[in-house]
GUGU-302555 format. One record per residue: residue in one letter; x, y, z of N, C-alpha, C, CB in turn. Coordinates in steps of 0.1 Angstrom, whole numbers, plus 5000, padded with zeros to 4 digits. Glycine has a CB too. Example, Ala and Ser with C-alpha at 12.3 -4.5 7.8 and 13.67 -1.06 7.14 Angstrom:
residues 2
A513249435078512349555078513249675078511349555090S512849785071513749895071512950005079514149945057
//
This chain:
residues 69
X497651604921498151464921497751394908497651384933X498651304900498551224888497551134893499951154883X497051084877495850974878496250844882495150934865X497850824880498650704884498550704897500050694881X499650784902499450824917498050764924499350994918X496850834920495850814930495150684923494850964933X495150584913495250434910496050394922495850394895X497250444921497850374934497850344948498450404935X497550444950496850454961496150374964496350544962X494550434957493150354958493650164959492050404940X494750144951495249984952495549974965496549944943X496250064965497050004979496150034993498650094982X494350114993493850095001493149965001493250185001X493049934988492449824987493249644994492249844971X494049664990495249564997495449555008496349564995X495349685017495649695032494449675037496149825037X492849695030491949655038491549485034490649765037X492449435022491949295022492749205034492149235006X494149275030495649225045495049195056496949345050X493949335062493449305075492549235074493149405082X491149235067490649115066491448995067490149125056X492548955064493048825061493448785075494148825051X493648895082494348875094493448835105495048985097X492448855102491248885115491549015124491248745126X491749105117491949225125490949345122493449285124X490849385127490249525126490749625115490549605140X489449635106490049755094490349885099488949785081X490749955097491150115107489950185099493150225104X490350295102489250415095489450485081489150545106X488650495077489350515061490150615058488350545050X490150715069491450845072492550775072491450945086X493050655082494150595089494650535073493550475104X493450445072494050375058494250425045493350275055X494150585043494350615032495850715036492950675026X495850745049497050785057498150655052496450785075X498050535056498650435052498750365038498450375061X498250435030498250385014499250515008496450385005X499350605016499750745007501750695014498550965016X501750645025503250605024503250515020504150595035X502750385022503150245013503550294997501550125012X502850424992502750444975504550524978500950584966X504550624989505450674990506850594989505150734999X506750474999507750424997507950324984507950375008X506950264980507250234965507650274957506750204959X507550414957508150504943509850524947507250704942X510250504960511450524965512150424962511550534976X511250274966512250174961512350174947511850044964X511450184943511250124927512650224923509150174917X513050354923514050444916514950394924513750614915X515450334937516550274942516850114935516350284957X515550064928515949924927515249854912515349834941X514750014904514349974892513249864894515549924884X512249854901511349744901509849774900511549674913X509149744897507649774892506449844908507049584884X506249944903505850024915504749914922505150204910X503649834914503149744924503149604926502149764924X504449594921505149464927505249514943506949434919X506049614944506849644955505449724965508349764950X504449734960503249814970503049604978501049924955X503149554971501849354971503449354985501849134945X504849354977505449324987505549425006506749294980X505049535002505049625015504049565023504749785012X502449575016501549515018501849375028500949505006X502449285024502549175030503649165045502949095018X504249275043505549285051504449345065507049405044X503449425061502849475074501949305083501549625068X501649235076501349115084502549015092500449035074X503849025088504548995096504949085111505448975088X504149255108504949325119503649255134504949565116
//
């Protein structure tokens, strides 16, 4: 795996455990949440080549979309 890639990641663990903090919820286990950073990155790289947009623009907006579910 690229050094980008796993920056990315590591971001997007970082954001999902600050999200739940924010929420007053329970952080998961660092398996679960690195389970859920590895698709959040997944699906950024998808959008981003469907919509030309900056891979962690689109991680801040995934990130946020999970406190509405």
């Amino acid at each position: 795996m690229g050094f980008f890639r796993k920056q990315q990641e590591r971001m997007a663990i970082r954001l999902l455990g600050w999200q739940y903090q924010r929420m007053n919820a329970a952080v998961p286990p660092v398996d679960q949440l690195e389970a859920q950073a590895v698709k959040l990155v997944d699906d950024a790289h998808r959008i981003a080549v469907e919509r030309g947009k900056n891979v962690m623009v689109i991680l801040k907006d995934l990130v946020e979309d999970i406190k509405k579910r």
